[in-house]
VEXVO-71863 format. One line per field, with one value per residue: x, y, z of N, C-alpha, C in turn; residue number from 1; residue in one letter; chain. Coordinates in steps of 0.05 Angstrom, whole numbers, padded with zeros to 5 digits. Example, Ala and Ser with C-alpha at 12.3 -4.5 7.8 and 13.67 -1.06 7.14 Angstrom:
# VEXVO-71863
n_xx <- [00264;00257]
n_yy <- [-00114;-00045]
n_zz <- [00156;00142]
ca_xx <- [00246;00273]
ca_yy <- [-00090;-00021]
ca_zz <- [00156;00143]
c_xx <- [00264;00258]
c_yy <- [-00066;00001]
c_zz <- [00156;00157]
seq <- [1;2]
type <- [A;S]
mol <- [A;A]
# end
This chain:
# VEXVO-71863
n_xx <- [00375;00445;00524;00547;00588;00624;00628;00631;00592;00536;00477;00403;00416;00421;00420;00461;00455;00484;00550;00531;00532;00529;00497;00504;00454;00480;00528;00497;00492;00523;00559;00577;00610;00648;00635;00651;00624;00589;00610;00622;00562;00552;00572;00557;00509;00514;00531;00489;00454;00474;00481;00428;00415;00446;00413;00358;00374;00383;00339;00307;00335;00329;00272;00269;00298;00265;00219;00241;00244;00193;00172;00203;00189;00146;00090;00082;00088;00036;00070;00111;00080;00055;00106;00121;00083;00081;00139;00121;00082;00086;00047;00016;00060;00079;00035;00030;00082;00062;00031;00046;00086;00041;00023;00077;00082;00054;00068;00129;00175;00187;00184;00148;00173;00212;00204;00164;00135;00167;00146;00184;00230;00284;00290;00275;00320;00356;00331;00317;00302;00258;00211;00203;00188;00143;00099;00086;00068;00004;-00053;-00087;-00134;-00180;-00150;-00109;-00135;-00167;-00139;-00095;-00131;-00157;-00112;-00094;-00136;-00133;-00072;-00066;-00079;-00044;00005;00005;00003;00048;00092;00114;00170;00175;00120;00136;00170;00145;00097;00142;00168;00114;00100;00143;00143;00089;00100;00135;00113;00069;00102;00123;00075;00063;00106;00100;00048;00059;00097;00062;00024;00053;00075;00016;-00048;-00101;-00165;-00225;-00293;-00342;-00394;-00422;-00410;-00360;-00286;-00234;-00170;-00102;-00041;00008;00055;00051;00058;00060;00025;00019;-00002;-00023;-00019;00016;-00027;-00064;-00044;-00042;-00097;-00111;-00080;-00102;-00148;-00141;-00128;-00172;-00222;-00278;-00295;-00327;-00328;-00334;-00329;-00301;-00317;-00360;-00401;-00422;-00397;-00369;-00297;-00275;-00305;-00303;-00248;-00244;-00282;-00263;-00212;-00229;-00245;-00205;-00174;-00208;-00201;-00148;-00147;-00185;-00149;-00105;-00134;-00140;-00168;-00187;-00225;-00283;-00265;-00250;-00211;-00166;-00140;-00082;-00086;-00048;-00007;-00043;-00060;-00016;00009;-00034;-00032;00016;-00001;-00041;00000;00023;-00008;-00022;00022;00026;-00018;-00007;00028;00007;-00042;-00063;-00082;-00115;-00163;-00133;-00138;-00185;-00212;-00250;-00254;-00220]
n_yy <- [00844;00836;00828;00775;00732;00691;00687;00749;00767;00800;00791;00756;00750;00693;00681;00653;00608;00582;00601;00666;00691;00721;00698;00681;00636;00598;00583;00577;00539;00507;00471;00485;00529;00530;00533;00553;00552;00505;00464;00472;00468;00425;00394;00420;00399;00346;00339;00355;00316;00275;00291;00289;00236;00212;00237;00218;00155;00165;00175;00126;00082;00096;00091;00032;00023;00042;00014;-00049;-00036;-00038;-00085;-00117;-00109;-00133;-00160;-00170;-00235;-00282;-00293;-00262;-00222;-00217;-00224;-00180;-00145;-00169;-00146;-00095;-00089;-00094;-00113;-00156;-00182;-00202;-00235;-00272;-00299;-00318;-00354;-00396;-00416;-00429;-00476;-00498;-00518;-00572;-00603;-00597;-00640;-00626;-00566;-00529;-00545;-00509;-00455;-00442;-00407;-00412;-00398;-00407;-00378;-00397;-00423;-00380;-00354;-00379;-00401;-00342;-00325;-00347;-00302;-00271;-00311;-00338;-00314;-00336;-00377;-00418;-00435;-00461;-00468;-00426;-00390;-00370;-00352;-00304;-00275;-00263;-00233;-00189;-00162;-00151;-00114;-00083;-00061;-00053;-00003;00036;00016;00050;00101;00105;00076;00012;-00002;00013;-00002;-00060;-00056;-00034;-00084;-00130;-00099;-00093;-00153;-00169;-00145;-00154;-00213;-00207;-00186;-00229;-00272;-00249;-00252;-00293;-00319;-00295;-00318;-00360;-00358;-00357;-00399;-00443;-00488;-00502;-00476;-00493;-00536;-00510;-00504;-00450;-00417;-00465;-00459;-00491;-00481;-00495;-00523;-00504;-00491;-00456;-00444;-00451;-00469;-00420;-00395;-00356;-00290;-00253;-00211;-00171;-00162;-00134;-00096;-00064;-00051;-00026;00023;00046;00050;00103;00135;00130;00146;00133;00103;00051;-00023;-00093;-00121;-00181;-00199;-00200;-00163;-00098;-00045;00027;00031;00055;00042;-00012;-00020;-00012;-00042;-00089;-00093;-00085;-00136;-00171;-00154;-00160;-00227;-00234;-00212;-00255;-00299;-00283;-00288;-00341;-00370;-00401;-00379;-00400;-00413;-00353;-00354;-00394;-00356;-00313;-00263;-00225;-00215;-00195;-00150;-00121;-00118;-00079;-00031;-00018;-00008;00040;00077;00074;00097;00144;00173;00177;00194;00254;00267;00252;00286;00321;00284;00246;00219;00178;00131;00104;00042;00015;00028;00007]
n_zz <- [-01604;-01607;-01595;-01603;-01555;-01565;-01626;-01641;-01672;-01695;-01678;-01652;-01589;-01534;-01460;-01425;-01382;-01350;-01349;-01358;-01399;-01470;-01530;-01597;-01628;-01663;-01627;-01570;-01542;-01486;-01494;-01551;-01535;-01503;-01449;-01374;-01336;-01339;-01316;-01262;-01249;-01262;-01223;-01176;-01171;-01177;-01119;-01090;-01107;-01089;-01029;-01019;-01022;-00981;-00941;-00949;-00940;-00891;-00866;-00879;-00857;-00808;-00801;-00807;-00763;-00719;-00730;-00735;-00668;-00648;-00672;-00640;-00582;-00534;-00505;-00435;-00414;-00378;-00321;-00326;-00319;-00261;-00236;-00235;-00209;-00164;-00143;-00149;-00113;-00049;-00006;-00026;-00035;00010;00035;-00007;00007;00057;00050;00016;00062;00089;00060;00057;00110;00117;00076;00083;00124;00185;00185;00212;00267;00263;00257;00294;00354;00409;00476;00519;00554;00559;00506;00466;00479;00442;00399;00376;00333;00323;00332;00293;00249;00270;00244;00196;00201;00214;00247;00217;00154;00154;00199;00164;00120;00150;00173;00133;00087;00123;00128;00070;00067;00099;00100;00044;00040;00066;00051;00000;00028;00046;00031;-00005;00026;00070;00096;00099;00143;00185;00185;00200;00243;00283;00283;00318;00361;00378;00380;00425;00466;00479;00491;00544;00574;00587;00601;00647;00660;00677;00715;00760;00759;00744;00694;00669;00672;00714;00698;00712;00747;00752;00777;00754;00701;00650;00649;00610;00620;00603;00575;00602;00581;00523;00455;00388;00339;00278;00248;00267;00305;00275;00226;00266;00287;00224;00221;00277;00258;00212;00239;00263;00235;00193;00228;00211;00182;00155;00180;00187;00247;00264;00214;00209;00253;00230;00234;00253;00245;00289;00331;00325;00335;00396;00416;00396;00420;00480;00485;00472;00523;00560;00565;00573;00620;00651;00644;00674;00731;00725;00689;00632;00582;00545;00468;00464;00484;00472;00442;00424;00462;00489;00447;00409;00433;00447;00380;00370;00397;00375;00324;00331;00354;00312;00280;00290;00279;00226;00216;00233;00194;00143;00142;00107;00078;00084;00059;00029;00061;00062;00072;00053;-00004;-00036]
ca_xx <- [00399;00475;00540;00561;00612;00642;00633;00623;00576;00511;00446;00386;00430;00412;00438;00474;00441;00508;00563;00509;00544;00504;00514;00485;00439;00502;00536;00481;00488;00544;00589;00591;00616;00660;00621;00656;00600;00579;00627;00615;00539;00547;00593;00534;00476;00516;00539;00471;00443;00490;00470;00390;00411;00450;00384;00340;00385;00383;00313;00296;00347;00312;00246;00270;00301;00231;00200;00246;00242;00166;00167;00214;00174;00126;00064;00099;00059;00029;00085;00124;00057;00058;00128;00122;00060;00096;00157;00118;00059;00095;00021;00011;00085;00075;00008;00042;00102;00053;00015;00066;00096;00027;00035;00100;00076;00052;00091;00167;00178;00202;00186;00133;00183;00238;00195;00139;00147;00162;00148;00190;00255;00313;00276;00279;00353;00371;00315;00312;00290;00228;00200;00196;00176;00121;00084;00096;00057;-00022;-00068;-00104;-00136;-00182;-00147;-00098;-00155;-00174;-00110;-00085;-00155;-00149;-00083;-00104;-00148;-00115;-00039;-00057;-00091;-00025;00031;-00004;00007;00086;00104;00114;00192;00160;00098;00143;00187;00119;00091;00154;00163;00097;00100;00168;00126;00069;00118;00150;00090;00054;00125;00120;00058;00059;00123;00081;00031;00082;00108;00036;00007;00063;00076;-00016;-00070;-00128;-00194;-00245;-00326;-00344;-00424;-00438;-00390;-00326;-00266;-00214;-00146;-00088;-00013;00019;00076;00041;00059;00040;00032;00001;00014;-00049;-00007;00018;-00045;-00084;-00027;-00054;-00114;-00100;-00066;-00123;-00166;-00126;-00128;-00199;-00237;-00305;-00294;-00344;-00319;-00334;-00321;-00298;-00322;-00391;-00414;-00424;-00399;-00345;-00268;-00264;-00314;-00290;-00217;-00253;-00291;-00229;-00189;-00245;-00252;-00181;-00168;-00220;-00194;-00122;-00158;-00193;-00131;-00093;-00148;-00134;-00191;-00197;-00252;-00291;-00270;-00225;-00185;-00140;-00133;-00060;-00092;-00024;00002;-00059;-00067;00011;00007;-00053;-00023;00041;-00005;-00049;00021;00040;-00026;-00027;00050;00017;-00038;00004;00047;-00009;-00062;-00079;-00091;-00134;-00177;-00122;-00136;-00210;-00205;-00277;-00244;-00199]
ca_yy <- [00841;00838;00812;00740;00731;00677;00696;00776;00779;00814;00774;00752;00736;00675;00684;00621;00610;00573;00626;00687;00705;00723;00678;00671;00609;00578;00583;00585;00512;00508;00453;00503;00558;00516;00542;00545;00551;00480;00441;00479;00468;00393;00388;00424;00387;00321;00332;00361;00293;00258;00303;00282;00203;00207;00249;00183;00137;00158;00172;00097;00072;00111;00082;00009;00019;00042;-00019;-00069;-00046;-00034;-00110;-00134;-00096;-00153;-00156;-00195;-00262;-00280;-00298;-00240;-00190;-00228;-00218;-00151;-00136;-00168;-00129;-00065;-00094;-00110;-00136;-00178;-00207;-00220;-00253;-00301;-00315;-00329;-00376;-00416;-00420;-00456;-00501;-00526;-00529;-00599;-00620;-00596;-00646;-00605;-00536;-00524;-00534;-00495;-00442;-00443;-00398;-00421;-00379;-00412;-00361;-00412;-00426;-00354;-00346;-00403;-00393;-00314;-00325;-00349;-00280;-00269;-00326;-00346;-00299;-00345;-00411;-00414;-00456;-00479;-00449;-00403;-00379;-00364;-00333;-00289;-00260;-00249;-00217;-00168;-00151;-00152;-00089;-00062;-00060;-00031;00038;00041;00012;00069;00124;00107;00059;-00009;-00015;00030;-00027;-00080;-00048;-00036;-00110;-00146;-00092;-00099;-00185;-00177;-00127;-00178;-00239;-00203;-00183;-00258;-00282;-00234;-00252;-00327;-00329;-00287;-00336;-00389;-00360;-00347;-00423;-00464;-00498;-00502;-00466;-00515;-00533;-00497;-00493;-00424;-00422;-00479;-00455;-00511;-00478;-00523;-00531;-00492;-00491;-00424;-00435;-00466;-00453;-00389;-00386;-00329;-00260;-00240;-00191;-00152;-00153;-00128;-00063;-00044;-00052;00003;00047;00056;00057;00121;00160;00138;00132;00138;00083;00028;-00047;-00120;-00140;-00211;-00214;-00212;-00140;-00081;-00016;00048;00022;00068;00027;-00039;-00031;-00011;-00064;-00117;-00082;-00091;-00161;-00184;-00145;-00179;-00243;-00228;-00215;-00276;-00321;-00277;-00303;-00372;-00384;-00400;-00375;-00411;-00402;-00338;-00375;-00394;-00326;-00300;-00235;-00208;-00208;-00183;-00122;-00108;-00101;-00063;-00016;-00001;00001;00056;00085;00093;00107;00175;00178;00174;00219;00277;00269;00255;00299;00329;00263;00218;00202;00158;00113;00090;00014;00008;00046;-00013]
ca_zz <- [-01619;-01594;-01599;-01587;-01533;-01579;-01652;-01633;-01692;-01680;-01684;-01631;-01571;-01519;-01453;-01421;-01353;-01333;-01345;-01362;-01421;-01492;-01553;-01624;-01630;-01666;-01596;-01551;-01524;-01468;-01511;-01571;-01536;-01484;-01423;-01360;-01313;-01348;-01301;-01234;-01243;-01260;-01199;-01152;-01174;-01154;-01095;-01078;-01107;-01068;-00996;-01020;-01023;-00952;-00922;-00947;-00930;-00861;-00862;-00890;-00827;-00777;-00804;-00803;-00735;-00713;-00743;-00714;-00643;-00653;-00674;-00616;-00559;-00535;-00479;-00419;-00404;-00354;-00313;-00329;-00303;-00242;-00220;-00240;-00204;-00136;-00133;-00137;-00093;-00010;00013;-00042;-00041;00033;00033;-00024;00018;00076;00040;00011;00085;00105;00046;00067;00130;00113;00056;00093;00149;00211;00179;00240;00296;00257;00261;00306;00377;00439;00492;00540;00548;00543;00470;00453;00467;00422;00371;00375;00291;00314;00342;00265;00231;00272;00226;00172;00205;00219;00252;00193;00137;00171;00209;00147;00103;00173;00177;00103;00074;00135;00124;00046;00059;00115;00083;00015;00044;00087;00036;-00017;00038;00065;00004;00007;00042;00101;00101;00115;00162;00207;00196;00216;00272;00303;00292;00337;00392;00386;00395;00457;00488;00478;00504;00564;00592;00579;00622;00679;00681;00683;00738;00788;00749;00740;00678;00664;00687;00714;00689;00732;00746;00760;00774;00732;00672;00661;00643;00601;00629;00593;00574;00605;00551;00508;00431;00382;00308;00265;00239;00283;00324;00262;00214;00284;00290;00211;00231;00293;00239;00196;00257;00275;00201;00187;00247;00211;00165;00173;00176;00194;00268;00259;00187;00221;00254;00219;00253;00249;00251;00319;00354;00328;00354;00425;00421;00399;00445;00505;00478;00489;00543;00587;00559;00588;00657;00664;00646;00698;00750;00729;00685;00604;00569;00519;00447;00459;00514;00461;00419;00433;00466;00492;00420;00392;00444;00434;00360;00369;00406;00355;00302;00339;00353;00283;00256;00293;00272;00202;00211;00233;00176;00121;00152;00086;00052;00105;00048;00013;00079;00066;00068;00039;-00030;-00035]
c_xx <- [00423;00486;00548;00580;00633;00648;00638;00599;00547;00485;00429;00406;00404;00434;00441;00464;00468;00532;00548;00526;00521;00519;00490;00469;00451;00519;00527;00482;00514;00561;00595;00597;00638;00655;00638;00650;00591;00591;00615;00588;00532;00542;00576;00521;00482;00522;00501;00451;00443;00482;00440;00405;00419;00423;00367;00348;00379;00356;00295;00315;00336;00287;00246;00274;00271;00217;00216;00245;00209;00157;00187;00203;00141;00103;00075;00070;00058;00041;00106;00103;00055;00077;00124;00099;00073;00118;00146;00083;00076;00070;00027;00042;00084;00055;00020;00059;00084;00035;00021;00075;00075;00026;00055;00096;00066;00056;00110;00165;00197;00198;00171;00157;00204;00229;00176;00153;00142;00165;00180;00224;00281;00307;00277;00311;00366;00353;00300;00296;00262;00195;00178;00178;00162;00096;00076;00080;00030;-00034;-00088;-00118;-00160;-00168;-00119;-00113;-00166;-00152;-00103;-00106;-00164;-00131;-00080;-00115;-00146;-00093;-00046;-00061;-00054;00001;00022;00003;00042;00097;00113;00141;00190;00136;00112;00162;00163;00109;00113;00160;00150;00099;00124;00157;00112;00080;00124;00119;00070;00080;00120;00108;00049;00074;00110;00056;00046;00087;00085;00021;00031;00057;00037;-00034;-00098;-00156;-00206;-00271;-00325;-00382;-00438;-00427;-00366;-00312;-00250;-00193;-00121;-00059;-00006;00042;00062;00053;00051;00050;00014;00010;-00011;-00036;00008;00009;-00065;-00065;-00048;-00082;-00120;-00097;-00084;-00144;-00163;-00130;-00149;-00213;-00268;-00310;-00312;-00333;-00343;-00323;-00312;-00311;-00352;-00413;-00401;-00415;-00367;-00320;-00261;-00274;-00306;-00267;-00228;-00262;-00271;-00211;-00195;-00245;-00227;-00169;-00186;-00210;-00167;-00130;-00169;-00165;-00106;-00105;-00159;-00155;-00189;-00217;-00256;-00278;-00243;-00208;-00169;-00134;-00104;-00063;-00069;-00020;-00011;-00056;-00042;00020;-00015;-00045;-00002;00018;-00026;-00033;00027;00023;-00030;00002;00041;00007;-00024;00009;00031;-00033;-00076;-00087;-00101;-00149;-00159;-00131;-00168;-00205;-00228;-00270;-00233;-00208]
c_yy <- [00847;00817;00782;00737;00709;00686;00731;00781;00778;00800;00775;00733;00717;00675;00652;00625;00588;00594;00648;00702;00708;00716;00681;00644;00594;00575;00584;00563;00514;00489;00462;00529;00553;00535;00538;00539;00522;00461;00450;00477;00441;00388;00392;00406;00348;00321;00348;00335;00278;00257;00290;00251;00198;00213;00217;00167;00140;00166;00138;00085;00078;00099;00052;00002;00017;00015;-00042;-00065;-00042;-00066;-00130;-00132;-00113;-00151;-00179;-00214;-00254;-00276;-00279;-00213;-00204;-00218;-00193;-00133;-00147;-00148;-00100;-00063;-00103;-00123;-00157;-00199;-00220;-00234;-00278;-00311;-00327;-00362;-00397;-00430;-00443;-00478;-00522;-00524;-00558;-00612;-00621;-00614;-00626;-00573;-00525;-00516;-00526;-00467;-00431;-00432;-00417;-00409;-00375;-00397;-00371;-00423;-00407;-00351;-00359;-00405;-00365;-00316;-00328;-00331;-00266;-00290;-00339;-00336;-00311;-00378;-00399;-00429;-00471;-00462;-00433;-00384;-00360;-00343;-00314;-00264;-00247;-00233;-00188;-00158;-00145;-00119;-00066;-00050;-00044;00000;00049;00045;00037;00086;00128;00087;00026;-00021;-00010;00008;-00051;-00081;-00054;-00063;-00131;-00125;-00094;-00135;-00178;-00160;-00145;-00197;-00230;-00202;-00216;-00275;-00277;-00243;-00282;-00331;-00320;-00294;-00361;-00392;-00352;-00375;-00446;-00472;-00497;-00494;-00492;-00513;-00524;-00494;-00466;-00420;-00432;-00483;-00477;-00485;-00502;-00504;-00512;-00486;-00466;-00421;-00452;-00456;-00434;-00393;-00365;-00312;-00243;-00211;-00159;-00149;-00137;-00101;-00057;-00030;-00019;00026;00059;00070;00090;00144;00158;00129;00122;00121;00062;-00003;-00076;-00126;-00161;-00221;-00218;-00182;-00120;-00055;-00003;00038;00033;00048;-00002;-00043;-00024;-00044;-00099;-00111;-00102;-00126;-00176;-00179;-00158;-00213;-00248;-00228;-00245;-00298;-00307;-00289;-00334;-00371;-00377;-00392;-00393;-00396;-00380;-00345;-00377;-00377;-00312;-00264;-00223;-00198;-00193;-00149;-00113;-00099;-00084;-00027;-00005;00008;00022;00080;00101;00099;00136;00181;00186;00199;00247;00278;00274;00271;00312;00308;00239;00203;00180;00132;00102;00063;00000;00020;00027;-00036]
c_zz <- [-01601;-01604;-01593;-01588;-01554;-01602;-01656;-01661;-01684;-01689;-01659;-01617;-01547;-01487;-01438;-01388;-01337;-01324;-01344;-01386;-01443;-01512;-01569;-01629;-01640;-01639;-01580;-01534;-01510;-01476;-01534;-01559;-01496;-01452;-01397;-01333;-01317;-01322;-01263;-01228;-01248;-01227;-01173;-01158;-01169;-01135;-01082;-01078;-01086;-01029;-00993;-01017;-00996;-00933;-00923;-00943;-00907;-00853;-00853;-00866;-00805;-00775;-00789;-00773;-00710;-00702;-00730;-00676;-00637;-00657;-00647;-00598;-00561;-00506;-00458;-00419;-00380;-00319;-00298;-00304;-00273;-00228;-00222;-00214;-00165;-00127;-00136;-00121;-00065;00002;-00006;-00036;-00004;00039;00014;-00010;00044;00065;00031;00032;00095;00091;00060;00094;00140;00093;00068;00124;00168;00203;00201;00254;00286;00269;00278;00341;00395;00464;00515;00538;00546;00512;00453;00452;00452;00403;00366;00346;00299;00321;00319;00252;00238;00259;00204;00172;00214;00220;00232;00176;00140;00185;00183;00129;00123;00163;00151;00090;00092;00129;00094;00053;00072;00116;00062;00016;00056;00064;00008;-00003;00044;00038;00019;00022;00071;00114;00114;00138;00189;00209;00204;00252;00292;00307;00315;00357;00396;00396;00428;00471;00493;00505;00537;00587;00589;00606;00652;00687;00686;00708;00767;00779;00748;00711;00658;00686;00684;00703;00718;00733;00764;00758;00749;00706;00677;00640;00634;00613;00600;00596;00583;00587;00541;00469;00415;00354;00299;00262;00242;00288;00305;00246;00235;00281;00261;00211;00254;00277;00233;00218;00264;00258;00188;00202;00239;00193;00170;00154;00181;00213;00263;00238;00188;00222;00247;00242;00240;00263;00278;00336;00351;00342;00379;00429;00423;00420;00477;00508;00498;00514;00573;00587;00570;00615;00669;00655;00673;00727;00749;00708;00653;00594;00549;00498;00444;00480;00500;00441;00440;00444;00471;00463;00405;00402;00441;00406;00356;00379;00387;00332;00308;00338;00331;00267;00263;00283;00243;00192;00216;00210;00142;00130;00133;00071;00070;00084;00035;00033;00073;00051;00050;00005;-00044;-00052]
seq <- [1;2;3;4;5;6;7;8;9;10;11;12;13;14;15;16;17;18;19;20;21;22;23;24;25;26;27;28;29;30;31;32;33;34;35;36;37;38;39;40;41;42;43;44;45;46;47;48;49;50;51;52;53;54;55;56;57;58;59;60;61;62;63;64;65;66;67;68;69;70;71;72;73;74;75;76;77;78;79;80;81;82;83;84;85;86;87;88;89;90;91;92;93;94;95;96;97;98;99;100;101;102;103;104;105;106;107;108;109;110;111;112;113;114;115;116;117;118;119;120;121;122;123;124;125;126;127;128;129;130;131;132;133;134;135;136;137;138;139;140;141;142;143;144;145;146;147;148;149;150;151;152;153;154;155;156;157;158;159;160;161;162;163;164;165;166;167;168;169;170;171;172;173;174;175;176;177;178;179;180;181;182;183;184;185;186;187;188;189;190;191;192;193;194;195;196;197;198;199;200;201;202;203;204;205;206;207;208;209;210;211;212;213;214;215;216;217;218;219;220;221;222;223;224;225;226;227;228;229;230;231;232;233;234;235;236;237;238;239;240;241;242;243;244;245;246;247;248;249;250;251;252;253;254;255;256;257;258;259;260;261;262;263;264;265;266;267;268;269;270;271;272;273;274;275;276;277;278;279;280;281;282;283;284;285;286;287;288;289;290;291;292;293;294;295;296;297;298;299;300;301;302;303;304;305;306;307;308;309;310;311;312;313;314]
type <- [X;X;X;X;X;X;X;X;X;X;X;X;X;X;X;X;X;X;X;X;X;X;X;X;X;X;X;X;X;X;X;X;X;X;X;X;X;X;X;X;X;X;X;X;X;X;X;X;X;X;X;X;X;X;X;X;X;X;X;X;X;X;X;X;X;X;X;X;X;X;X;X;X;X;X;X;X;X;X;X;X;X;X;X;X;X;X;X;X;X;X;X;X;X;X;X;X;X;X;X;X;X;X;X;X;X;X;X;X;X;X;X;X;X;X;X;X;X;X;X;X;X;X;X;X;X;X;X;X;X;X;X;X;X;X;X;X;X;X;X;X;X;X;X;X;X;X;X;X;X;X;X;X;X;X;X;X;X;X;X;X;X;X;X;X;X;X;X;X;X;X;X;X;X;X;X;X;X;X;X;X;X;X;X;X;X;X;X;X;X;X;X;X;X;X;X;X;X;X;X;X;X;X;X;X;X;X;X;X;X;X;X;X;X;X;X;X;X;X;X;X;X;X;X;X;X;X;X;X;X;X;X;X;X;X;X;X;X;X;X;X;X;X;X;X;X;X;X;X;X;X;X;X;X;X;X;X;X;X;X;X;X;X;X;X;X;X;X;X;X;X;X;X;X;X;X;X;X;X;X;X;X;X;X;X;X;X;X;X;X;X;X;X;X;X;X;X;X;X;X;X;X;X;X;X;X;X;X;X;X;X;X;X;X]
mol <- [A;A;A;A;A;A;A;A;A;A;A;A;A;A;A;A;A;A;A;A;A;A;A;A;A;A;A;A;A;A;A;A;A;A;A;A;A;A;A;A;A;A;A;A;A;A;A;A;A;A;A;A;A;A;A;A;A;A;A;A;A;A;A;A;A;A;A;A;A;A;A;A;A;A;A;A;A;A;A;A;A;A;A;A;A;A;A;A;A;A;A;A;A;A;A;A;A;A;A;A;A;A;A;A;A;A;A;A;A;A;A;A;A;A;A;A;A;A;A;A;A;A;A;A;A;A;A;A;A;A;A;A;A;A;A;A;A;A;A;A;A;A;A;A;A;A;A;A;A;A;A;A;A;A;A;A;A;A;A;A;A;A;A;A;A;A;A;A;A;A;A;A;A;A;A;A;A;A;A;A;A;A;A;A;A;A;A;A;A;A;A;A;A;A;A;A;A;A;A;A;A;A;A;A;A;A;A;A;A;A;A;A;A;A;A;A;A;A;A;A;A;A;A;A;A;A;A;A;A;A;A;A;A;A;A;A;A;A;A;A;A;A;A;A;A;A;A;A;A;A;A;A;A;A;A;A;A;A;A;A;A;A;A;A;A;A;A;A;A;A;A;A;A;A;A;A;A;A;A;A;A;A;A;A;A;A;A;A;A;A;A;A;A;A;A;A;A;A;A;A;A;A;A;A;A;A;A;A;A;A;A;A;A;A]
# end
């Protein structure tokens, strides 16, 4: 029992959960007893509505946003994974530009002698470019699939260790050591042979006859340096001599080494060999040498991580 705040007369009071006042059950509803908590509790409960419809609004936006870049975000083609897969591959994108090069090698009239070395040193000072881009031409497609599938398994241990802007810094550096040194020793038999060294019998053996400037294509001289490299940071690696014999990468570069190196002696004493008579040995044993060079340059430097270099991993 108590008074009601409106009528004051005493009965079972109700209290008002808006104002908190106490009213008779004839005044107990908040429009008989002009409530003034009635308005300020409308007034919350919309604007609290109102705060809940902005929240889901920007919920249901956030969702959609989602969902459309979830539906725009597509799997590149083929095309797309390709380019992609070149600019963060340097072997791969130079093996493709090489390959193309021997293409238009006989589709592009004159692309050969744009590019193609000529030892002879008034040729160099007026086509200095082609020190480089004899790397880029190849006696035919052996000797193209030789070269690139070496340089294929010998480049990626390398361009994984130094990255691939360091990779191509080293294979055009050593092609331009290889060039000079081929250059070098072309002109210094030029000058003890004259223009060709003669055919020769030597107990019973013929020797063929040979250009002392004679032309030079290939990217022998700086797939033979990675070659070196690796030789250098994993000596115990076992390879493919000439795609042929089996043995440890140390004794193969001896052995290539030994190879060309007697090969250089006997055209110093006038005389071609069968077969490797025409292998650019200068060039080869000159990039052999940088890339020996920079494979101990390597190995210092990566000495805790030799295994990234096993070419057989590859």
């Amino acid at each position: 029992m108590g008074d009601c705040s409106r009528c004051g007369k005493k009965a079972m009071t109700f209290t008002c959960r808006y104002c908190g006042e106490k009213f008779c059950s004839e005044h107990r509803l908040p429009e008989n007893h002009d409530c003034g908590g009635l308005d300020e509790e409308v007034q919350k409960e919309k604007e609290q509505s109102k705060e809940k419809w902005f929240e889901e609004k920007e919920s249901k936006d956030e969702q959609e946003t989602r969902t459309v870049t979830a539906s725009t975000r597509r799997t590149p083609g083929l095309g797309e994974s390709i380019v992609n897969t070149l600019k963060s591959n340097y072997t791969l994108s130079i093996i493709l530009v090489t390959v193309i090069a021997f293409f238009m090698q006989y589709l592009v009239p004159g692309f050969s002698q744009l590019l193609v070395l000529d030892p002879d040193l008034v040729s160099i000072l007026y086509r200095p470019w082609t020190l480089v881009t004899v790397m880029l031409l190849h006696g035919g497609l052996f000797h193209l699939l030789a070269n690139m599938i070496t340089f294929y398994f010998f480049g990626t241990p390398v361009e994984k260790a130094v990255g691939g802007k360091e990779l191509l810094k080293m294979y055009v550096g050593a092609g331009i050591v290889a060039s000079l040194g081929f250059v070098g020793f072309r002109n210094l038999l030029s000058s003890i042979y004259g223009p060709e060294i003669a055919a020769k019998t030597l107990f019973g053996m013929q020797f063929a006859s040979m250009d002392t400037l004679g032309l030079a294509v290939g990217a022998s001289g700086a797939v033979v340096a990675f070659v070196g490299a690796v030789a250098m940071l994993y000596p115990e690696a076992e390879v493919l001599l000439y795609f042929v014999i089996p043995m440890k990468i140390k004794t193969a570069v001896y052995a290539f080494g030994g190879l060309e190196a007697f090969n250089l002696m006997a055209k110093l004493l006038g005389y071609s060999l069968p077969v490797i008579g025409n292998f650019a040995s200068s060039a080869h044993l000159a990039g052999l040498l940088i890339g020996l060079w920079y494979g101990r340059k390597l190995r210092d430097r990566h000495r805790k991580r030799t295994s990234v270099f096993n070419p057989l991993s590859h």
